[in-house]
C-alpha positions in Angstrom: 4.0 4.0 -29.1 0.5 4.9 -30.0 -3.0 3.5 -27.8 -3.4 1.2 -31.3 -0.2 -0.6 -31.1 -0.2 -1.2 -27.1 -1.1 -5.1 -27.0 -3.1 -5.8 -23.7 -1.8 -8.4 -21.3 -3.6 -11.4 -21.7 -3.7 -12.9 -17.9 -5.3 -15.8 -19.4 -2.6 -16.9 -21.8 0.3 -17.2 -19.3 0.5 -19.1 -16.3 2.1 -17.4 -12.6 4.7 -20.2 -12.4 6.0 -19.2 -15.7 6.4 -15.8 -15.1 8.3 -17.1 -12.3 10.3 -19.2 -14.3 11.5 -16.3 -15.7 11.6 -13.5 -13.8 12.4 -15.0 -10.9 15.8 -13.9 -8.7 17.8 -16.8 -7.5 18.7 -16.7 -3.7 22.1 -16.2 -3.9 21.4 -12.7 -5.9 23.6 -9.9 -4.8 21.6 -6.7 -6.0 25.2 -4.6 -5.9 26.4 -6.4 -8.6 23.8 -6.8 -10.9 24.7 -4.4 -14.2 22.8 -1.3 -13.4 21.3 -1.3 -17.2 19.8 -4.9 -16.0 18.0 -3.8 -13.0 14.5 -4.5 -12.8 13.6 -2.8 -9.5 9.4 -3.5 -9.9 10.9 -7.4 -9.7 8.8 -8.4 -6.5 11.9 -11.2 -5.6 13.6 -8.0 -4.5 11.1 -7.1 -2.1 10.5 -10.9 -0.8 13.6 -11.2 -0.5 14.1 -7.3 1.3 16.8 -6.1 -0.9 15.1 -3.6 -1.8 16.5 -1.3 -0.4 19.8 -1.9 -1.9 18.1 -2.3 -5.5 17.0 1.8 -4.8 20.5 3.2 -3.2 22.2 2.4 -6.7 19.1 3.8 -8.6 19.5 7.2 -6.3 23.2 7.4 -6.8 23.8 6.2 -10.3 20.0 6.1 -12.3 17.4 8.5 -10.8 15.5 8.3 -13.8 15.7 4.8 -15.0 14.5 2.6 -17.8 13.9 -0.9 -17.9 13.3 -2.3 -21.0 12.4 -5.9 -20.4 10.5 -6.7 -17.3 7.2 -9.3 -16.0 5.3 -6.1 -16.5 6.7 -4.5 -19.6 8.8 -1.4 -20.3 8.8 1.3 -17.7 10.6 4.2 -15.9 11.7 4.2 -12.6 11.7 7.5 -10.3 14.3 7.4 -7.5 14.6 10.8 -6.3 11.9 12.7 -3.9 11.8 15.4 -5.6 11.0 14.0 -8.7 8.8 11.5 -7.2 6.9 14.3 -5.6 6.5 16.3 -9.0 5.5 13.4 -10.8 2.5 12.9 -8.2 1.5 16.4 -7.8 1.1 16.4 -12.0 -2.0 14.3 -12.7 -1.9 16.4 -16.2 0.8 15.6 -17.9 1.2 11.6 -15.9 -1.9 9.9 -15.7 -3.4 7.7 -13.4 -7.0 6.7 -15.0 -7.3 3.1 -16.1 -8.2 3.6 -19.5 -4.6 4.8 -19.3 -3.0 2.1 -18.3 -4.2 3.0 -14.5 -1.6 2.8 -11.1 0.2 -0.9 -11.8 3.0 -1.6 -13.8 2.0 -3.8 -16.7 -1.4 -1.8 -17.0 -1.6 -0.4 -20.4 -3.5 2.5 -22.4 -7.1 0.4 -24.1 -9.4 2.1 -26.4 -12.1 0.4 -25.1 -12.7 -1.6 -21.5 -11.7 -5.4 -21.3 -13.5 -8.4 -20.1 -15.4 -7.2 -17.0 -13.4 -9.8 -14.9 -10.0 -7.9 -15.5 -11.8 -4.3 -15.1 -12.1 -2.4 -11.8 -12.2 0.8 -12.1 -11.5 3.0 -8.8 -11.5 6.2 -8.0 -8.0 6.2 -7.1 -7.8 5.2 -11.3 -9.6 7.8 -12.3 -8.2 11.4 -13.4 -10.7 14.5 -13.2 -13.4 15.5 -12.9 -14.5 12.4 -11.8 -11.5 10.9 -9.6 -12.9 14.3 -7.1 -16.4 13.3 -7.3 -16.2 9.8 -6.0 -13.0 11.1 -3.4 -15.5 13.7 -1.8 -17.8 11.1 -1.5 -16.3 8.6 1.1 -14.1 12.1 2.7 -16.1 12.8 5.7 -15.2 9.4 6.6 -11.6 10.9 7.5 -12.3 13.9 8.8 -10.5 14.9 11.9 -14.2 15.9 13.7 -15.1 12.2 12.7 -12.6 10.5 13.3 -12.7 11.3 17.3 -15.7 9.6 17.2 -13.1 6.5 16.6 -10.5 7.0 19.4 -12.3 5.0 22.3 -13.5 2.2 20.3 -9.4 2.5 18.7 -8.3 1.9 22.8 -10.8 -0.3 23.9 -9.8 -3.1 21.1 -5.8 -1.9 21.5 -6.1 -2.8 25.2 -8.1 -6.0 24.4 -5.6 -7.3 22.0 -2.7 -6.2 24.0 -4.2 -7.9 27.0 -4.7 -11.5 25.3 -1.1 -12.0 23.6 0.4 -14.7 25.4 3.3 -13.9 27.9 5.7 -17.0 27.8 5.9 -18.1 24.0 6.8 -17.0 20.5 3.7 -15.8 18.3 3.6 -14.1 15.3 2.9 -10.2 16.0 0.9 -9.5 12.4 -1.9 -12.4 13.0 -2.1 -11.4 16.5 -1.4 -7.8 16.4 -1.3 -5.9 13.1 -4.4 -7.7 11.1 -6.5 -8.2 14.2 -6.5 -4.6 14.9 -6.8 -3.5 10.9 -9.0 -6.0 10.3 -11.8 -5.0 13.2 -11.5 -1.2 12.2 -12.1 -2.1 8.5 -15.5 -3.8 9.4 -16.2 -0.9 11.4 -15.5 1.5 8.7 -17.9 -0.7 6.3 -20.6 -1.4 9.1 -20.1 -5.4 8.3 -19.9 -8.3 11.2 -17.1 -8.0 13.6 -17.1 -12.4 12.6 -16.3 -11.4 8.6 -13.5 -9.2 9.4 -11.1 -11.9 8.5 -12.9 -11.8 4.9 -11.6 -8.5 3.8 -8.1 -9.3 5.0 -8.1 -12.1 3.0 -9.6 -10.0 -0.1 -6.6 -7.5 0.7 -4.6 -9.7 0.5 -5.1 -11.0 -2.7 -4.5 -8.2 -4.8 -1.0 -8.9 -4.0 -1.2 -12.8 -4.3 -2.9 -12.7 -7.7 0.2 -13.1 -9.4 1.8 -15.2 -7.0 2.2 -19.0 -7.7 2.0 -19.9 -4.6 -1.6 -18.5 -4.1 -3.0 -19.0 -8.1 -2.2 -21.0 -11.0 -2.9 -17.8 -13.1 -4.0 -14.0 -12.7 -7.4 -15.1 -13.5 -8.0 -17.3 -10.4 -7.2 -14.0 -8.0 -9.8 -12.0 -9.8 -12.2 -14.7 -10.0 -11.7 -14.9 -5.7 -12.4 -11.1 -6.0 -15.3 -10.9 -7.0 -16.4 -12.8 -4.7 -16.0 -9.7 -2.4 -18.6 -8.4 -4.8 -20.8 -11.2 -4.2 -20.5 -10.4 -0.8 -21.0 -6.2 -0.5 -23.5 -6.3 -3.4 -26.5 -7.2 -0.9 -25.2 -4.7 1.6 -24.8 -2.5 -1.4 -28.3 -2.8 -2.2 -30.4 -2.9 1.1 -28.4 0.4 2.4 -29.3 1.8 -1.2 -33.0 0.7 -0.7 -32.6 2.4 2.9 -31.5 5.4 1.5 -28.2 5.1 2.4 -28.5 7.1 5.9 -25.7 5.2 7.0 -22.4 6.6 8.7 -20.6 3.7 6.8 -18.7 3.4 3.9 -21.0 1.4 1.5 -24.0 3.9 3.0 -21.6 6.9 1.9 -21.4 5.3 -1.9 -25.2 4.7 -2.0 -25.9 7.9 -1.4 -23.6 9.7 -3.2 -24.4 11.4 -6.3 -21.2 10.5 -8.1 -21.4 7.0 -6.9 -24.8 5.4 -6.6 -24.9 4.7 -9.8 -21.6 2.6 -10.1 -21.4 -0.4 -12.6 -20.8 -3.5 -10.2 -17.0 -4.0 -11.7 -16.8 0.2 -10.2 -18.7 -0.9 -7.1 -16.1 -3.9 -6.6 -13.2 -1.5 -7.7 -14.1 1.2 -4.7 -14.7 -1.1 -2.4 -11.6 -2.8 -3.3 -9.6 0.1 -2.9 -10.9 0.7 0.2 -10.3 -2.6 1.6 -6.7 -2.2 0.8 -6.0 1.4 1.5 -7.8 0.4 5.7 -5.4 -2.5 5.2 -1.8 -2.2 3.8 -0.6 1.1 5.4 -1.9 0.6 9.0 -0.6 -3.0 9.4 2.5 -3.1 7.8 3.3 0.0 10.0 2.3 -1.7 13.0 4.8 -4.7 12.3 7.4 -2.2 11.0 7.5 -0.4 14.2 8.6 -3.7 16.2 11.2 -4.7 13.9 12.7 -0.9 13.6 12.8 -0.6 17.4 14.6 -4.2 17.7 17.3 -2.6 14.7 17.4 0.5 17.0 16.3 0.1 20.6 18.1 3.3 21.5 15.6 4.8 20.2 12.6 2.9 22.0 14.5 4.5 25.2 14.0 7.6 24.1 10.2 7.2 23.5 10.0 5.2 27.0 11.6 8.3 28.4 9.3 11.2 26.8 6.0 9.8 25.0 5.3 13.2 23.8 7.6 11.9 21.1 5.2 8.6 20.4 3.7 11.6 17.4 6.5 12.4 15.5 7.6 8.5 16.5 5.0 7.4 14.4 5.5 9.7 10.9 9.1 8.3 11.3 7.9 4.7 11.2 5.8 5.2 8.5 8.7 7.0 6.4 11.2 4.2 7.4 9.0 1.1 6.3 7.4 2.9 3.3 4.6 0.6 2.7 3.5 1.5 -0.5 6.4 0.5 -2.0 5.6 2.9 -5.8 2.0 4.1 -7.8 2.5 4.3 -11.6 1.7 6.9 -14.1 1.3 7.0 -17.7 3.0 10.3 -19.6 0.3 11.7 -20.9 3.0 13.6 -23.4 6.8 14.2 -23.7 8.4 15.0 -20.8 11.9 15.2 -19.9 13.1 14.6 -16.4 16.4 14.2 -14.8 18.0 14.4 -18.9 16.3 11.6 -19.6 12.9 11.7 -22.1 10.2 10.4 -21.2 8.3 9.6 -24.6 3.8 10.1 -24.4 2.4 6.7 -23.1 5.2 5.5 -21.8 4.4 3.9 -18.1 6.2 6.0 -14.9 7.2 4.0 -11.7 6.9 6.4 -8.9 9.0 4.9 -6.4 7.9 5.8 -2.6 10.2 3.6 -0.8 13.3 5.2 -2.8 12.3 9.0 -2.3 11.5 7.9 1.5 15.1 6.9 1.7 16.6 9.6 0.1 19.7 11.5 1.5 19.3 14.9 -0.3 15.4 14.9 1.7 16.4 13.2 5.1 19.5 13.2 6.6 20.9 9.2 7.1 18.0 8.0 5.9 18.3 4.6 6.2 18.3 4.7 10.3 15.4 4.9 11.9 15.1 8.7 14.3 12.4 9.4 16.3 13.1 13.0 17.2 14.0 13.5 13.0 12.4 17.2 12.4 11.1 16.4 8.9 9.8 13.1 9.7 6.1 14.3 8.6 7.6 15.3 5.1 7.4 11.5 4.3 5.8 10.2 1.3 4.4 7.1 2.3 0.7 8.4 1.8 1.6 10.1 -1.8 0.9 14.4 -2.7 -1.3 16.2 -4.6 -5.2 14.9 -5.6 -4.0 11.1 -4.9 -3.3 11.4 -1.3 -4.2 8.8 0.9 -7.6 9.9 2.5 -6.9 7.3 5.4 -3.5 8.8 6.6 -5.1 10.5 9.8 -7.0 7.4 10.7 -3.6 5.4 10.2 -1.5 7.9 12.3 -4.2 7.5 15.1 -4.3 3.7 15.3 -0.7 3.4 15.3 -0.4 6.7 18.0 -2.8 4.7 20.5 -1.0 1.5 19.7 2.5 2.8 20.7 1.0 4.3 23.3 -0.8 1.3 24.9 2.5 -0.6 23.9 4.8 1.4 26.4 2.1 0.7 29.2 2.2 -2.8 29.0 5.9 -4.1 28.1 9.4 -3.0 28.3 10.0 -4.7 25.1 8.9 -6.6 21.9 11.9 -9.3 21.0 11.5 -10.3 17.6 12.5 -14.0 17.8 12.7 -15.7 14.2 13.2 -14.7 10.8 11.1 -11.8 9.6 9.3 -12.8 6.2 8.6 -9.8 3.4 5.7 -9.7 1.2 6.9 -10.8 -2.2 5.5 -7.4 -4.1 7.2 -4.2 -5.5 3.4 -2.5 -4.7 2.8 -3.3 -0.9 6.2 -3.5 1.0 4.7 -5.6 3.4 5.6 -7.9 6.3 4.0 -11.6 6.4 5.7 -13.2 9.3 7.2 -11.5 12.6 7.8 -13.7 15.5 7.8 -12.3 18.3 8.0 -12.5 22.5 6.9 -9.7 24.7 8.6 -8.9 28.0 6.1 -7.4 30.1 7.3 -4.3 32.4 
């Protein structure tokens, strides 16, 4: 199919309760017997409901490379394996990430020309080169590891003060308490903004994944509409720290100094900043909650950790691999390509699944348990290869490493006590609820 026959999704002209209406999976579902033609694994039901995991066992062992022909976001191919997911992400030649491509959500599709500026946000994670590097380099000394020491006190200080004020003697839920207080104070670090907004860009995280959701808006269009009002927000910011010359050691000082980015239309301003938002968010806290709930599934394993914290390191990679949570990043073929025996036809949209090729059992050995002391632990995909990479993974590793750390000083367990609740998208495989008590030591 050619740029000129792709129709755009119109957000406007359907409603998110109707796309629930029909793409919805009804609670009794039982993903192993669902004809595997018929699976739609980017259905976010399966992640909301975690049978996910499920969903991407049968795609590994009986459709690796699979097509879905009807779907809430279109046509698409689904990558199972971690090899291929691996090749597919290292290749930004021949699968595409750039917007004007179709960008890295399903349902995005190729345009000859940019939409309404509401619907438009280019990042430079959307971007192919030259221009994707450009923008990357800008915000990359950010992440180095000589800056990022600057971070480990102010890290402890706030683990330690969090830590120290979760009550004792009753049930709480560990992400409100926990997982976004601790993201959510290093993101308005990262962006120089009051410590009293931090809340604000949790929020704004968070609706990336609710715009679609019924329970959040009526339509897509109401979640971009409370989007930009994060640009209503940085664009003051963005301007006095341009009209200061941007000698800032913040993000938004980085961007209005750069000379790839100081330029940036406000729908590219809003689209980095966005990105960044999310990228400081999802990763770091859904790890954070993931580690509680894995150690509860497998609190052998917490005694081995207990009993050598030179471990707490490689403990952390394997968290990371086990939760997966990115959950996939599309890609566009930029031309025929034929993978696993199956053809992938030019402009055809690519699922690149992270939580399958995380799970796989040709790359780890029994994948689905949780192993501290697993050698190739660090070989996870969580943060994506090649020019895509997460630039955040170090700074994620090192909250979570002085977490765990700080964890094992204060209690001799986390009990989760209630019913865990997922984030109900294929994109972020995220956790919403974890109710938890702590048992001091």
């Amino acid at each position: 199919m050619s740029i000129e026959q792709e129709q755009e999704f119109d957000y406007r002209n359907i409603s998110n309760a109707e796309i629930k209406a029909k793409w919805g999976l009804p609670d009794d579902i039982d993903p192993n017997e669902v004809e595997i033609e018929k699976i739609n694994p980017a259905n976010n039901d399966w992640f909301g409901k975690n049978l996910d995991p499920i969903v991407f066992k049968r795609l590994r062992e009986e459709s690796p490379v699979h097509y879905t022909e009807d779907s809430q976001v279109g046509p698409y191919w689904s990558i199972a394996k971690y090899e291929d997911v691996k090749a597919i992400d290292m290749d930004h030649k021949r699968f595409s990430s750039d917007i004007m491509n179709g960008g890295i959500r399903l349902g995005g599709q190729p345009m000859s020309e940019p939409p309404d500026a509401i619907f438009h946000l280019p990042m430079f994670i959307m971007q192919d080169q030259p221009k994707h590097t450009g923008q990357r380099k800008t915000v990359a000394p950010m992440f180095t590891p000589a800056h990022l020491a600057n971070f480990d006190d102010l890290i402890r200080r706030r683990t330690r003060k969090v830590l120290d004020d979760l009550p004792h003697d009753e049930t709480f839920n560990w992400v409100d308490k926990v997982s976004i207080e601790l993201t959510s104070r290093m993101l308005a670090t990262l962006f120089d903004v009051p410590q009293e907004d931090r809340l604000k860009l949790i929020h704004w995280s968070d609706t990336v994944e609710r715009i679609s959701d019924p329970a959040f808006f009526d339509t897509p269009e109401e979640g971009f509409q409370e989007l930009w009002k994060c640009f209503e927000y940085f664009n003051g910011i963005w301007e006095q720290r341009k009209a200061d010359g941007g000698e800032g050691n913040d993000l938004i000082s980085m961007l209005a100094r750069g000379e790839d980015t100081k330029n940036m239309t406000p729908n590219e301003f809003l689209g980095n900043v966005i990105l960044l938002i999310v990228a400081g968010n999802d990763t770091t806290r859904n790890s954070m909650s993931a580690g509680i709930k894995a150690f509860n599934k497998y609190p052998e394993e917490l005694e081995k950790v207990k009993s050598n914290k030179e471990l707490i390191g490689n403990m952390v990679s394997e968290i990371i691999r086990w939760q997966s949570p990115v959950g996939h990043m599309a890609r566009t073929a930029m031309e025929d390509v034929e993978i696993g025996g199956k053809l992938i036809k030019k402009w055809d949209k690519v699922a690149i699944w992270y939580t399958s090729a995380n799970r796989d059992h040709d790359k780890f050995l029994d994948p689905d348990r949780l192993n501290i002391e697993r050698e190739d632990a660090r070989q996870h995909i969580s943060f994506g290869f090649g020019i895509h990479r997460c630039l955040g993974n170090r700074l994620a590793d090192l909250q979570l490493k002085i977490l765990w750390e700080e964890i094992l000083e204060r209690f001799s367990f986390i009990e989760v006590d209630g019913d865990t609740q997922y984030l109900n998208s294929s994109f972020i495989r995220g956790i919403t609820e974890l109710p938890v008590r702590v048992h001091p030591k």
